[in-house]
C-alpha positions as CSV (number, residue, x, y, z in Angstrom):
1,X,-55.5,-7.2,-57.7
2,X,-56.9,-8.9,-54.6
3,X,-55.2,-11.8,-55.7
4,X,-51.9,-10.5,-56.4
5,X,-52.5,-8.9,-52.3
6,X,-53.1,-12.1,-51.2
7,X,-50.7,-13.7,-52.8
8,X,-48.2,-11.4,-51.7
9,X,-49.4,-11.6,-48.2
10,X,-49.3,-15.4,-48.1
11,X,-45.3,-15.3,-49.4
12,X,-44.7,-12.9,-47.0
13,X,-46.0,-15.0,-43.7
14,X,-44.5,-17.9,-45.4
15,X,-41.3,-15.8,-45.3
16,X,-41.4,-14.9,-42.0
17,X,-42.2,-18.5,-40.8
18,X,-39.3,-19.9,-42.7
19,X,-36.8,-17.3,-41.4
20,X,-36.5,-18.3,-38.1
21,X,-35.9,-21.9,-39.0
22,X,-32.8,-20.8,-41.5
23,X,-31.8,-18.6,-38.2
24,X,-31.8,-21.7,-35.9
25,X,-30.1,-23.8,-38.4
26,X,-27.6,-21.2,-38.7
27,X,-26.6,-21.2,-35.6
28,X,-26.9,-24.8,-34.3
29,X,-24.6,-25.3,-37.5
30,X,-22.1,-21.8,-35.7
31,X,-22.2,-24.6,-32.0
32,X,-20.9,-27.4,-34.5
33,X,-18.6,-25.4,-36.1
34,X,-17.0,-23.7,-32.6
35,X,-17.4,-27.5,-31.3
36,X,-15.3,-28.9,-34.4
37,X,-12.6,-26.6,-34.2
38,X,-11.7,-26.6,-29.9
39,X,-8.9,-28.6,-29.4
40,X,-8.7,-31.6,-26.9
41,X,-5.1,-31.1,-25.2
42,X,-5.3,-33.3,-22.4
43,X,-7.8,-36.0,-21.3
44,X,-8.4,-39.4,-19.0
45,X,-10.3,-41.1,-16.8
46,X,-7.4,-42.6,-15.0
47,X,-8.1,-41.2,-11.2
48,X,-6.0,-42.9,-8.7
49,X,-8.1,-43.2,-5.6
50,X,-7.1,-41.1,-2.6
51,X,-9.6,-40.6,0.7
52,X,-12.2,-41.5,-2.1
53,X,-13.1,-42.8,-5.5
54,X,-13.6,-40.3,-8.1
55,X,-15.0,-41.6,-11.7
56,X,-15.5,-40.1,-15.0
57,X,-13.7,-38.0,-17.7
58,X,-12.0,-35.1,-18.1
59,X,-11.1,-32.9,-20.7
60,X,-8.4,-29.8,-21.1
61,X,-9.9,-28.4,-24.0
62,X,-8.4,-25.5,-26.0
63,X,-11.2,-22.9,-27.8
64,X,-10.8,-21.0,-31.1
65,X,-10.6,-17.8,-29.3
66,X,-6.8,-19.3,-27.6
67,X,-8.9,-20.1,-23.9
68,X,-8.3,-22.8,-22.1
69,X,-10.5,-24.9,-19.6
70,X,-10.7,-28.2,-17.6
71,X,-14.1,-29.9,-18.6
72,X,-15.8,-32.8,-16.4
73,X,-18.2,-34.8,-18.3
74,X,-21.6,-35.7,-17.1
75,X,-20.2,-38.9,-16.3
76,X,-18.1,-37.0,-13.2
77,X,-18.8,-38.4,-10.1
78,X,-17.2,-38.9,-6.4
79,X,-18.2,-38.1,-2.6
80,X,-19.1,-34.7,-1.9
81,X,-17.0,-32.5,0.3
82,X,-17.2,-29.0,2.1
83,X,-14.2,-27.7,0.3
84,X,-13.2,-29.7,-2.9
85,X,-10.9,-27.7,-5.1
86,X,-9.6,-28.6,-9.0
87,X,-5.7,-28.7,-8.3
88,X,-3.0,-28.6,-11.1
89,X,0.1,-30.3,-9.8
90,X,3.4,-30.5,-11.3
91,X,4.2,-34.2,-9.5
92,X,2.8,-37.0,-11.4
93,X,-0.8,-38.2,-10.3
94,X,1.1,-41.2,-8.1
95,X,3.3,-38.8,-6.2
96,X,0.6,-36.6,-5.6
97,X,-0.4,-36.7,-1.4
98,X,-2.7,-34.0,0.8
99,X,1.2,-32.9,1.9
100,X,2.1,-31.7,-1.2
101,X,-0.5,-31.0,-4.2
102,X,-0.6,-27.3,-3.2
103,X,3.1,-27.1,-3.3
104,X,3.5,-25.4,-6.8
105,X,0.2,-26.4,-7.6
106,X,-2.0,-24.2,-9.3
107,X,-5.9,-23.9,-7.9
108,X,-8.5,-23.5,-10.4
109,X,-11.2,-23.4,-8.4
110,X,-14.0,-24.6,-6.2
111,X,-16.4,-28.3,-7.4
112,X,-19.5,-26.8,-8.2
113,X,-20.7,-30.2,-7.5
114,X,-19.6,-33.6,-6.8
115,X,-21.2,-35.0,-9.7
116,X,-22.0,-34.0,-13.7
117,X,-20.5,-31.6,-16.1
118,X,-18.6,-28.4,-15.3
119,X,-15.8,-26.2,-16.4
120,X,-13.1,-24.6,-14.8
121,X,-11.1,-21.6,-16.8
122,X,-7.3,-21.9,-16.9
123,X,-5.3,-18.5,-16.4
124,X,-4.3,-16.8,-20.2
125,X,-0.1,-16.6,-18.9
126,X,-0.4,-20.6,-17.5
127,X,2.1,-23.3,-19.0
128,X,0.7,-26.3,-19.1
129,X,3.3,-28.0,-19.9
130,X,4.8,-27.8,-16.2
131,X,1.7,-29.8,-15.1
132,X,1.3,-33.3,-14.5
133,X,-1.1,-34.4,-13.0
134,X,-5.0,-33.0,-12.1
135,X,-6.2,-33.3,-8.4
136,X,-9.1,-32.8,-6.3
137,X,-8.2,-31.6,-3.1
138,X,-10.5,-30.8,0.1
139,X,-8.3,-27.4,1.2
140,X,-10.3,-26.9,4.3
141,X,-9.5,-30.4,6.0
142,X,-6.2,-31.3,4.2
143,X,-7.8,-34.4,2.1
144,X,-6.9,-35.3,-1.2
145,X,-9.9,-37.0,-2.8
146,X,-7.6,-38.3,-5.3
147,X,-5.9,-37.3,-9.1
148,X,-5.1,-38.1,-12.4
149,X,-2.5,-37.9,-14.9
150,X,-2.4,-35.2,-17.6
151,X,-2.4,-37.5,-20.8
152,X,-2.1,-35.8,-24.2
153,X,-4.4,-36.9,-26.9
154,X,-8.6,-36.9,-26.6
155,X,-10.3,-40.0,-25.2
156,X,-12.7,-41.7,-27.8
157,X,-13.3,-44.5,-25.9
158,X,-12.6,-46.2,-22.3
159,X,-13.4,-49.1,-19.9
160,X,-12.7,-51.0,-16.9
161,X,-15.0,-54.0,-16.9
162,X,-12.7,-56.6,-18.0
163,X,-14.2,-60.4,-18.8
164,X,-12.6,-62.9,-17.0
165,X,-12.4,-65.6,-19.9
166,X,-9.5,-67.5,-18.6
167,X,-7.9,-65.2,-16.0
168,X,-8.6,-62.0,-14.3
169,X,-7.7,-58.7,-15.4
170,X,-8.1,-55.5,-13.7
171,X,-7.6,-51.6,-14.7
172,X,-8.9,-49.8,-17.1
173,X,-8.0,-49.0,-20.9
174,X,-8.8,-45.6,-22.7
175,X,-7.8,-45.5,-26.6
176,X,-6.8,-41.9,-27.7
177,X,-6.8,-39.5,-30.1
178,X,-3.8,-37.7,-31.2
179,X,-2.2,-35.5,-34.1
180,X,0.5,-39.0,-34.9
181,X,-2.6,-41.4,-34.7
182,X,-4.3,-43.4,-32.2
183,X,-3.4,-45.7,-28.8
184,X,-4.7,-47.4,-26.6
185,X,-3.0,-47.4,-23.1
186,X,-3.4,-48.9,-19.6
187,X,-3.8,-47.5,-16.5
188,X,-1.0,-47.4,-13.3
189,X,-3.1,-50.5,-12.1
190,X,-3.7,-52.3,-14.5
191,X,-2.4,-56.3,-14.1
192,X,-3.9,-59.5,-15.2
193,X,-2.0,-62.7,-14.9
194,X,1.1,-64.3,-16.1
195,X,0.6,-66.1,-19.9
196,X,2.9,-68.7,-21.0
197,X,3.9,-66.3,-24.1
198,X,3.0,-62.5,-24.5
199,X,-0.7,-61.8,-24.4
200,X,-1.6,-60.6,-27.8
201,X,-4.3,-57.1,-27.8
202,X,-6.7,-57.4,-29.7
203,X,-9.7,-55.1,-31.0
204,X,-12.9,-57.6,-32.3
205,X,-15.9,-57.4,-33.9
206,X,-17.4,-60.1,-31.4
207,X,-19.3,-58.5,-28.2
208,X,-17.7,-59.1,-25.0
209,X,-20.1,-61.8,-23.8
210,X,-19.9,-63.4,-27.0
211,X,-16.5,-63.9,-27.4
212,X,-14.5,-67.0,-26.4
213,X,-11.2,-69.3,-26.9
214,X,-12.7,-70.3,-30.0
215,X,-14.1,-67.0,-32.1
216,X,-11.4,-64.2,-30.2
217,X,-9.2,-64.3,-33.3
218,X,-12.0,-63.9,-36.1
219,X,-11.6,-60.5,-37.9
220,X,-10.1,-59.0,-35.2
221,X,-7.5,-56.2,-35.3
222,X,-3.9,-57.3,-34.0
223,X,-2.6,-54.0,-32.4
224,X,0.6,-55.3,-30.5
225,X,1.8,-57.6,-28.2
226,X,1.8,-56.9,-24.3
227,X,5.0,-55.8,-22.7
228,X,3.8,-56.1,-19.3
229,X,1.5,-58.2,-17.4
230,X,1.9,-54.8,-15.0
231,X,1.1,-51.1,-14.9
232,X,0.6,-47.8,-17.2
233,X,1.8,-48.8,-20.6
234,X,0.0,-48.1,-24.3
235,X,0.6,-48.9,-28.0
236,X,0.0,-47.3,-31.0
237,X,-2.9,-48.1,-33.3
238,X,-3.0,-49.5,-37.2
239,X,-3.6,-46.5,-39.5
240,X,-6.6,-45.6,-40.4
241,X,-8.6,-47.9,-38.2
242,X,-12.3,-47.1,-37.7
243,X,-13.4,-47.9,-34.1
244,X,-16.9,-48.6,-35.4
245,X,-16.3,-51.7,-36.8
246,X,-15.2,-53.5,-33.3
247,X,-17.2,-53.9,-30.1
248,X,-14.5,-55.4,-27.9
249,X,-10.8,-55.5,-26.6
250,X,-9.3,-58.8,-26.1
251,X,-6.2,-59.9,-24.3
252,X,-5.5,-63.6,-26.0
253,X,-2.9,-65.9,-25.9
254,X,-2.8,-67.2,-29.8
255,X,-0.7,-70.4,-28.8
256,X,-2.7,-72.4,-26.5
257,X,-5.9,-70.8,-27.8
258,X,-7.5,-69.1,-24.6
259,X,-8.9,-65.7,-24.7
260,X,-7.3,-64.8,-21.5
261,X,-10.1,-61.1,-20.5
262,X,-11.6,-59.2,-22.8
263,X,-13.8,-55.4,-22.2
264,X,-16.6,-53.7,-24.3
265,X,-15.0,-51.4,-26.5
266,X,-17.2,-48.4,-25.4
């Protein structure tokens, strides 16, 4: 009988020391699950500098529960300010000015801090679709710190430190996420000099540093030919490409065999 007790006793701590675990697991797999199913709307990391630089990404993210918010990722960062607010304008991030962002803008609310992850909620009855841009904006002293555009699609990977192989390139790239497929697109200042024949883009296996006139063609990914050597442009991915396999973006000009920039794909 005293066996049986103890035997008894011993599956019951061992029960009671498992449970919490299954609880835990339970709900770190609940966070996945709500994580999985929020829905990226809008997202970039295409600010346009205004009185100063802002960096990082943003997210409008929709929830399961039908709420909406504007997410800055730990990566946020610009000067701080003694009244910054998160503007949504309906001008486009280049026609945006300290004039006119309030000017059927809607204010979401006050920078918790001018660097690392926050949120901001969105109103239930707000369109988004008559937004086009989102701002920061210093009310107090009539300062726009700066904005960016309101891009559809979820940002899985971006960059700005272009290579120069052969000539310089500036701006950054973002490749997104969408319900058609995924781009990659360039940002309003983007520009790199003029080839003799259309740059070819290029997604490689070879690292950044590694890469040259030689090896930029090896199992790399053609995605499309430039259009312009200028400005906010993108171009639509191969189905079914997996970003894992490629550790760089190249600009090459095939026909005279020079990798003209190239960027860690990142």
């Amino acid at each position: 009988m005293r066996r049986i007790m103890s035997g008894l006793l011993m599956m019951g701590v061992l029960i009671a020391s498992a449970a919490p675990s299954r609880a835990q697991d339970d709900e770190a797999q609940g966070r996945e699950d709500i994580a999985q199913e929020q829905r990226v709307l809008y997202s970039s990391t295409f600010w346009k500098k205004g009185s100063n630089t802002i960096e990082g990404l943003y997210r409008v993210v929709e929830r399961p529960d039908g709420t909406r918010i504007v997410r800055l990722g730990e990566d946020f960062r610009t000067k701080a300010g003694p009244d910054l607010k998160i503007v949504l304008s309906p001008r486009t991030f280049d026609q945006v000015t300290k004039k006119n962002v309030l000017d059927g803008g809607l204010v979401l609310g006050s920078l918790r801090s001018n660097e690392g992850a926050q949120e901001f909620a969105i109103p239930k009855d707000v369109k988004l679709d008559r937004y086009k841009s989102i701002a920061i904006h210093c009310e107090k002293y009539t300062k726009l710190w700066g904005a960016a555009p309101l891009s559809k699609g979820e940002v899985v990977a971006s960059g700005g430190k272009w290579i120069k192989k052969t000539k310089t390139t500036k701006g950054r790239y973002e490749i997104v996420r969408r319900s058609d497929g995924m781009y990659i697109r360039f940002s309003a200042d983007f520009k790199t000099a003029n080839p003799p024949e259309p740059l070819r883009i290029l997604l490689s296996p070879q690292n950044s540093k590694g890469a040259s006139n030689e090896n930029a063609e090896q199992e790399a990914l053609f995605v499309a030919e430039l259009k312009s050597t200028r400005g906010s442009q993108e171009y639509r991915l191969p189905d079914g490409v997996d970003l894992s396999k490629y550790r760089s973006v190249h600009l090459n000009c095939k026909k005279y065999t020079k990798l003209w920039s190239t960027v860690p794909l990142s």
